[in-house]
C-alpha positions in Angstrom: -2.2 2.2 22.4 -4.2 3.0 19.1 -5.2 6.3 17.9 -8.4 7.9 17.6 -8.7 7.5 14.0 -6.8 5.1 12.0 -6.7 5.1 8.3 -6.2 2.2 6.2 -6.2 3.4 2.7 -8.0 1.1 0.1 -6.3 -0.7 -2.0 -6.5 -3.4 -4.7 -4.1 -6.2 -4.6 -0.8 -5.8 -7.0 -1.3 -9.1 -8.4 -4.4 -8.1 -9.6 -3.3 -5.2 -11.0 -0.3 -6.9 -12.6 -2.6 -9.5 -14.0 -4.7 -6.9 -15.2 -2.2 -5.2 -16.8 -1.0 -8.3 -18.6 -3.9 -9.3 -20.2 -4.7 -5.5 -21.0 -1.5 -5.4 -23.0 -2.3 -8.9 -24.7 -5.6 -7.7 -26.0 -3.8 -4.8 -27.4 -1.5 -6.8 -28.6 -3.6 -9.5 -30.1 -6.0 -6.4 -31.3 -3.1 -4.6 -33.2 -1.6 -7.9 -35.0 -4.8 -8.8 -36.1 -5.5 -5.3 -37.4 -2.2 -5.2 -39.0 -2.4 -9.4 -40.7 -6.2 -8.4 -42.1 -5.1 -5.0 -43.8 -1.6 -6.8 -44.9 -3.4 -9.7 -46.7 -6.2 -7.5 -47.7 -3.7 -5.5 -50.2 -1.8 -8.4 -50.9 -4.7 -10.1 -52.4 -5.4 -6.6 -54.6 -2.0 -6.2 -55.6 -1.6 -10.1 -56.9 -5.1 -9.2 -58.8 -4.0 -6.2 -60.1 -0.5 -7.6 -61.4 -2.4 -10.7 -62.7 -4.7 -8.5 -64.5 -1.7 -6.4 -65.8 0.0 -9.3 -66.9 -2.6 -10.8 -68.5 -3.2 -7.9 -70.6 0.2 -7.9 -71.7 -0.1 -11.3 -72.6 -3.2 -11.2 -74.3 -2.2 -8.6 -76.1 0.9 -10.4 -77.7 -1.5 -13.4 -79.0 -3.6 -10.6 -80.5 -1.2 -9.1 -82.6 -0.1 -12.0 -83.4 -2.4 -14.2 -84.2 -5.6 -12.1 -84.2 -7.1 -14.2 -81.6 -8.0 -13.4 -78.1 -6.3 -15.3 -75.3 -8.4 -16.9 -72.6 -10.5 -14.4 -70.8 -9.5 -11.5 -72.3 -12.3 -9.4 -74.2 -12.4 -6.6 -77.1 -14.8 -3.8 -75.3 -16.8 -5.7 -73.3 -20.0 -4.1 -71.9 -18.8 -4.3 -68.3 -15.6 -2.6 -68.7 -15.3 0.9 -66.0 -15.6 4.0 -67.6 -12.2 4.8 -66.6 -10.7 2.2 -69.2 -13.3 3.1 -71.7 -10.6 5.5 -73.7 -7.2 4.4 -72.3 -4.6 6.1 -74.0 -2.2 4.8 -77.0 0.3 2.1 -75.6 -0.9 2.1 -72.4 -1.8 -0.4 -69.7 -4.1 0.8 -67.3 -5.5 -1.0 -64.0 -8.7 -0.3 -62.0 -10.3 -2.0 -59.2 -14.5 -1.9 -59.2 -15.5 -3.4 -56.0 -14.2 -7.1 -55.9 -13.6 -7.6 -60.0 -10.0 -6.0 -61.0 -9.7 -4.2 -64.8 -6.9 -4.2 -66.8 -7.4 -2.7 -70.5 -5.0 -2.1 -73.9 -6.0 -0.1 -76.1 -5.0 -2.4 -79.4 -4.4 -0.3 -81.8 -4.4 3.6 -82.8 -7.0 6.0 -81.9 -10.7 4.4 -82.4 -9.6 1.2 -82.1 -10.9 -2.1 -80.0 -9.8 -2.2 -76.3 -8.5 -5.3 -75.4 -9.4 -6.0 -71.7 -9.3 -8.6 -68.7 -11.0 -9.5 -66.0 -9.8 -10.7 -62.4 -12.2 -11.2 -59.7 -11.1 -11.0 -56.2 -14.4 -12.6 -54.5 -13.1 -15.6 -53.8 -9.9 -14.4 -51.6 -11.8 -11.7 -50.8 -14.4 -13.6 -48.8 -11.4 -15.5 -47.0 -10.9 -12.5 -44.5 -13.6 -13.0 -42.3 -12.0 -16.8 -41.7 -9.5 -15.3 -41.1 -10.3 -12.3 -38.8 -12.1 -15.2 -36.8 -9.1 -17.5 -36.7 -6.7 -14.9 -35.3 -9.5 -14.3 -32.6 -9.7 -17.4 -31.9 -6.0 -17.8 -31.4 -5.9 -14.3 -29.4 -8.2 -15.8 -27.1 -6.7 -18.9 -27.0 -3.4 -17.2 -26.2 -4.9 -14.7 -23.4 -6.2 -18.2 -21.9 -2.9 -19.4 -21.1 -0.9 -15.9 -20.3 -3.1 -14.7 -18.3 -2.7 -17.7 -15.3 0.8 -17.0 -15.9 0.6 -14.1 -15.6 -1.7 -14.0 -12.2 1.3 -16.6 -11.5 4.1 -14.5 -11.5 2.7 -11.8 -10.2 1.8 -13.6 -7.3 5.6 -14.4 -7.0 6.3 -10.6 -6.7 3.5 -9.3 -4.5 4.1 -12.5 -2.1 8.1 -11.1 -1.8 6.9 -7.1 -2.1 4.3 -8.0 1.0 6.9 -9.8 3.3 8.6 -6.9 3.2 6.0 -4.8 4.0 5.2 -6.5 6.6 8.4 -6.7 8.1 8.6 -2.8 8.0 4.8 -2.6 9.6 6.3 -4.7 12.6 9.4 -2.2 12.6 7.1 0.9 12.8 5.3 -0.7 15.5 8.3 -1.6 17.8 9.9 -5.0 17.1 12.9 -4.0 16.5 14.1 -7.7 15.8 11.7 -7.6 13.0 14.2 -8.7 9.5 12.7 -10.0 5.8 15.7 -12.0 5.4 17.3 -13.3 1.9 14.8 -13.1 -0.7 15.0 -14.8 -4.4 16.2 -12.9 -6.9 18.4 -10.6 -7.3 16.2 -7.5 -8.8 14.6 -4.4 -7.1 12.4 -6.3 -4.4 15.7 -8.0 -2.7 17.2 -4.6 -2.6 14.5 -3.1 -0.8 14.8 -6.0 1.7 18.3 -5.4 1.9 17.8 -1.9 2.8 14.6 -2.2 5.0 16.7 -5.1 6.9 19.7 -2.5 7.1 17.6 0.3 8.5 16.4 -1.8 11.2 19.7 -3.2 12.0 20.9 1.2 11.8 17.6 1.9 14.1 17.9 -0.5 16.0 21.6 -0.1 17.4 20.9 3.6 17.5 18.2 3.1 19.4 20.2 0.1 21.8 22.3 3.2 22.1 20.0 5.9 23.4 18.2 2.9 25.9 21.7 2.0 27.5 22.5 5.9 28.0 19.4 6.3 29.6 19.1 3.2 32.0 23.4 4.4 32.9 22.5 8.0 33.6 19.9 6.8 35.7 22.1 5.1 37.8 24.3 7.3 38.4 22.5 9.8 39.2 20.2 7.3 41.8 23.3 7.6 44.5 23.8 11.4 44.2 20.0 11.9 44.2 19.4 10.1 47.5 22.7 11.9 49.0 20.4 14.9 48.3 17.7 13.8 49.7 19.4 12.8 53.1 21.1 16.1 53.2 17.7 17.9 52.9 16.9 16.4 55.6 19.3 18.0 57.8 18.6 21.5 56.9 16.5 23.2 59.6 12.8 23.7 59.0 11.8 26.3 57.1 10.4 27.4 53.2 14.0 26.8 51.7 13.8 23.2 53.6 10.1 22.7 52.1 11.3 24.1 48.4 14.6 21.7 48.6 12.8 18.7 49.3 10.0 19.3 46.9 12.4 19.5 44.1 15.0 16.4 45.2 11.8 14.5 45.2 10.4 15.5 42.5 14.3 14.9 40.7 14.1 10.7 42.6 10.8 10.8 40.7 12.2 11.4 37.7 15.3 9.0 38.1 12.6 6.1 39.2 10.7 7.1 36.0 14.0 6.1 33.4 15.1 3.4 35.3 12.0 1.8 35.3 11.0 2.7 31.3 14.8 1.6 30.7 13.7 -2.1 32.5 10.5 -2.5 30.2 12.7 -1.5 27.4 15.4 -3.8 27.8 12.4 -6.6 28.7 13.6 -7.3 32.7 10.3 -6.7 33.6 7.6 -9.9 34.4 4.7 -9.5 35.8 3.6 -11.4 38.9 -0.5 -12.4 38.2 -3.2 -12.9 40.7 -6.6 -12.8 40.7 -8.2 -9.4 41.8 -11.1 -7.6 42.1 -10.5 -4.8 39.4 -12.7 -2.5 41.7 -10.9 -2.5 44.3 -7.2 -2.5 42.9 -8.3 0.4 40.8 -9.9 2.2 43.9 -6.6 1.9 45.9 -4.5 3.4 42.9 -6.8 6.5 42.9 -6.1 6.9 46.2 -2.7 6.1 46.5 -2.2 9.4 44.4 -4.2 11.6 46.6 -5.8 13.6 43.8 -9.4 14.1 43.8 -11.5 11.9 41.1 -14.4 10.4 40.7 -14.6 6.7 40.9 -16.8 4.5 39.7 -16.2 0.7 40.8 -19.5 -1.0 41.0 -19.1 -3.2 37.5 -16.1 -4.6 38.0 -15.0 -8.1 37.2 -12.5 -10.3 39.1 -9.2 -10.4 36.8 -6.1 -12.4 36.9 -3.4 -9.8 36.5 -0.4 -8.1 37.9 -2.0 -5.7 40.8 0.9 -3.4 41.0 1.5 -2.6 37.9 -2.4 -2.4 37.1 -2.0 0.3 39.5 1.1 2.2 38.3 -1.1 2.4 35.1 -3.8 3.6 36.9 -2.0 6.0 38.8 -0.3 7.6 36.0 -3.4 8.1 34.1 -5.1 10.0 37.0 -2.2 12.2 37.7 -2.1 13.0 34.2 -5.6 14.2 34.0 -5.1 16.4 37.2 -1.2 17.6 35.1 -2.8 18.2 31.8 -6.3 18.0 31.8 -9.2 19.6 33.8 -11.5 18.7 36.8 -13.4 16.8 37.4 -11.8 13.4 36.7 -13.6 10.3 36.4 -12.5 6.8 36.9 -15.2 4.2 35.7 -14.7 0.3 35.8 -17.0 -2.1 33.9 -16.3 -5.4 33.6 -12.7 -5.5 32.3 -12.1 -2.4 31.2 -10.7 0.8 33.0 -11.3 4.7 31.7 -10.0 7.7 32.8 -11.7 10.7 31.8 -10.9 14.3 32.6 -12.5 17.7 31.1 -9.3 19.4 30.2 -8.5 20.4 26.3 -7.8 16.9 25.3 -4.8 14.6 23.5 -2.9 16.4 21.0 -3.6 15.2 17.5 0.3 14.5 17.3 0.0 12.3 20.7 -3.1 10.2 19.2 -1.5 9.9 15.8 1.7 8.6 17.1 1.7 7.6 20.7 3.2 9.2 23.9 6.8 10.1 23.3 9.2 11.0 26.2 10.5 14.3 27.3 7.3 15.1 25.2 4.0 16.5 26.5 2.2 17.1 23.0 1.2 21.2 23.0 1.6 24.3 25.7 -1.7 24.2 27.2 -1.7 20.8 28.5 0.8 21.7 31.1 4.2 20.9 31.8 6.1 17.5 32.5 8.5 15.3 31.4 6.0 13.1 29.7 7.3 9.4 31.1 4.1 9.3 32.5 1.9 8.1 29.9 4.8 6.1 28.2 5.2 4.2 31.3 1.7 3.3 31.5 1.6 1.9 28.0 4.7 0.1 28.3 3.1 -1.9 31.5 -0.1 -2.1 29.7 1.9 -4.0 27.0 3.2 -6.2 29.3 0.3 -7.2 31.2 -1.1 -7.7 27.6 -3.6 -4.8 27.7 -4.9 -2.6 25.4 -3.9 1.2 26.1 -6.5 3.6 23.8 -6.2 7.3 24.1 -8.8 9.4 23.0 -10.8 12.7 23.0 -14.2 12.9 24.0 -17.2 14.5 21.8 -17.8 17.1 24.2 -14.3 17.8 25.3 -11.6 15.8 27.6 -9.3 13.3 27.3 -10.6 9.4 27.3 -7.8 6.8 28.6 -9.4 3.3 27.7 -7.8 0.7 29.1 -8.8 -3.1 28.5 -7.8 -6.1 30.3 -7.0 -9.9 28.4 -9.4 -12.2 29.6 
């Protein structure tokens, strides 16, 4: 059985996104280093100038005194000395940087006197940044190159383990209780979520091993005392009491038939016998094997190769509960392979489509009452004979059983 409307939300692949994420962080990373390595060597390259000029001065200065001669490349007020360094004060070393050329000046002696001064130019190292710059992009990309296969890699590793375990809950949720992910590698948070997913099945599926057992042993027990009833009813005299009585013990035998045969499909003691059919015809003779007034609609049907009594114990709970829980009229159409029931009642609950026919359950008030094995035994024999149950509500009101045959 499959609900009306199925969602499947969209979503990209974690590998991808892992990848992704990966090579996002290495292009920050790459970014950020090669940020930090141009600004590093960038002032490294001022402050060498600036202490070669500031040493040079000093030195300069020394043969001056001295000697009275200037050192190599120092000058006495040359013409392209900053402002700045024009009047430096007594004693003093001063630096200044002026676009690529670093100044260093002395003044050499009191007030009025020369200024001693020296020149470093920073163009050459200067103009070594851009190589640079272009060899740590080039190494950036050359690095992103090889992390990100690995990283595609290993994230492949984790999504491959993350989606065997999603898919061994997705067989849980949709009944195979037998359904287990197994050891995985690793011993991180992946293998404990397959520890735990395999634990809750081995939890759900003993409770439910449980409930199945109590079910198929209240059955029987209650089979013996149930047809006791029924013989002793039929002793009573006749009469409205004797009418009443046997109404309800056969309606109660019902009910006992109903568990112990959804307690045989559960515990899988059920095969089907197959034969080739006309689907017309079988599904003609479960419509009227229930006595309820429908509309049938035979005249496309196929000959099939299927189990004829259970194809009719499907059909026949589906027509009786149209007549329980829907509205008149009901209409039974075959085409082909396929079977539907429709009635012009209020329709399937939304819970019922969303989450299949549940037992002791009959979805809202104004469908009726009932112990709600009917529906539930219909899509367990449409499982076995390998059908495909759909429920349904119509456009313009009703509830739409759909049920297709294998071919």
């Amino acid at each position: 059985m499959r609900p009306l409307h199925r969602l499947r939300p969209v979503r990209a692949s974690l590998r991808w996104k892992i990848a992704a994420l990966a090579a996002a962080t290495a292009c920050l990373v790459a970014v950020a280093v090669g940020v930090l390595v141009h600004l590093w060597t960038d002032q490294d390259i001022r402050d060498r100038a600036q202490a070669r000029a500031f040493n040079s001065v000093y030195s300069a200065m020394e043969t001056y005194r001295r000697t009275g001669t200037l050192a190599d490349g120092a000058m006495l007020d040359p013409a392209g000395l900053p402002a700045a360094l024009r009047d430096p004060a007594d004693g003093d070393r001063h630096v200044v940087v002026a676009g690529p050329m670093v100044w260093a000046a002395q003044r050499t002696g009191g007030p009025g006197s020369p200024v001693l001064a020296f020149e470093v130019n920073m163009g050459p190292e200067l103009s070594g940044l851009p190589r640079l710059d272009a060899a740590m992009a080039v190494a950036s990309l050359v690095a992103l190159a090889v992390a990100a296969p690995l990283a595609v890699y290993a994230a492949g590793l984790l999504a491959r383990r993350l989606r065997l375990v999603s898919e061994t809950a997705r067989r849980i949720s949709a009944g195979d209780l037998d359904a287990r992910t197994g050891p995985t590698e690793g011993r991180d948070e992946v293998a404990d979520i397959a520890a735990t997913v395999d634990l809750m099945a081995d939890s759900l599926s003993s409770r439910l091993q449980t409930e199945r057992r109590f079910t198929a042993d209240v059955a029987h027990e209650l089979r013996t005392p149930v047809g006791g009833l029924l013989a002793a009813v039929d002793l009573l005299p006749p009469g409205e009491t004797e009418d009443l009585l046997r109404d309800r013990v056969r309606d109660l035998r019902a009910l006992v038939e109903d568990l112990l045969e959804i307690s045989r499909l559960d515990a899988g003691a059920e095969e089907a016998v197959r034969s080739r059919v006309p689907l017309g015809a079988v599904v003609a003779e479960a419509v009227a094997r229930t006595g309820l007034d429908a509309e049938v609609d035979t005249s496309a049907g196929q000959v099939v190769e299927t189990d004829p009594r259970r194809l009719e114990r499907i059909v026949g709970n589906l027509v009786v509960n149209a007549h329980r829980h829907g509205g008149a009229p009901v209409e039974v159409s075959v085409e082909g392979r396929t079977v539907v029931v429709r009635d012009h009642g209020p329709g399937f609950p939304v819970e019922l489509l969303r989450h299949g026919p549940r037992r002791f359950q009959t979805g809202t008030a104004e469908r009726g009452s009932g112990h709600g094995l009917g529906l539930t035994i219909a899509l367990g024999q449409a499982q076995l004979l390998r059908a495909e149950l759909q429920l349904a509500n119509a456009a313009d009101g009703g509830a739409v059983a759909t049920l297709r045959l294998p071919v």
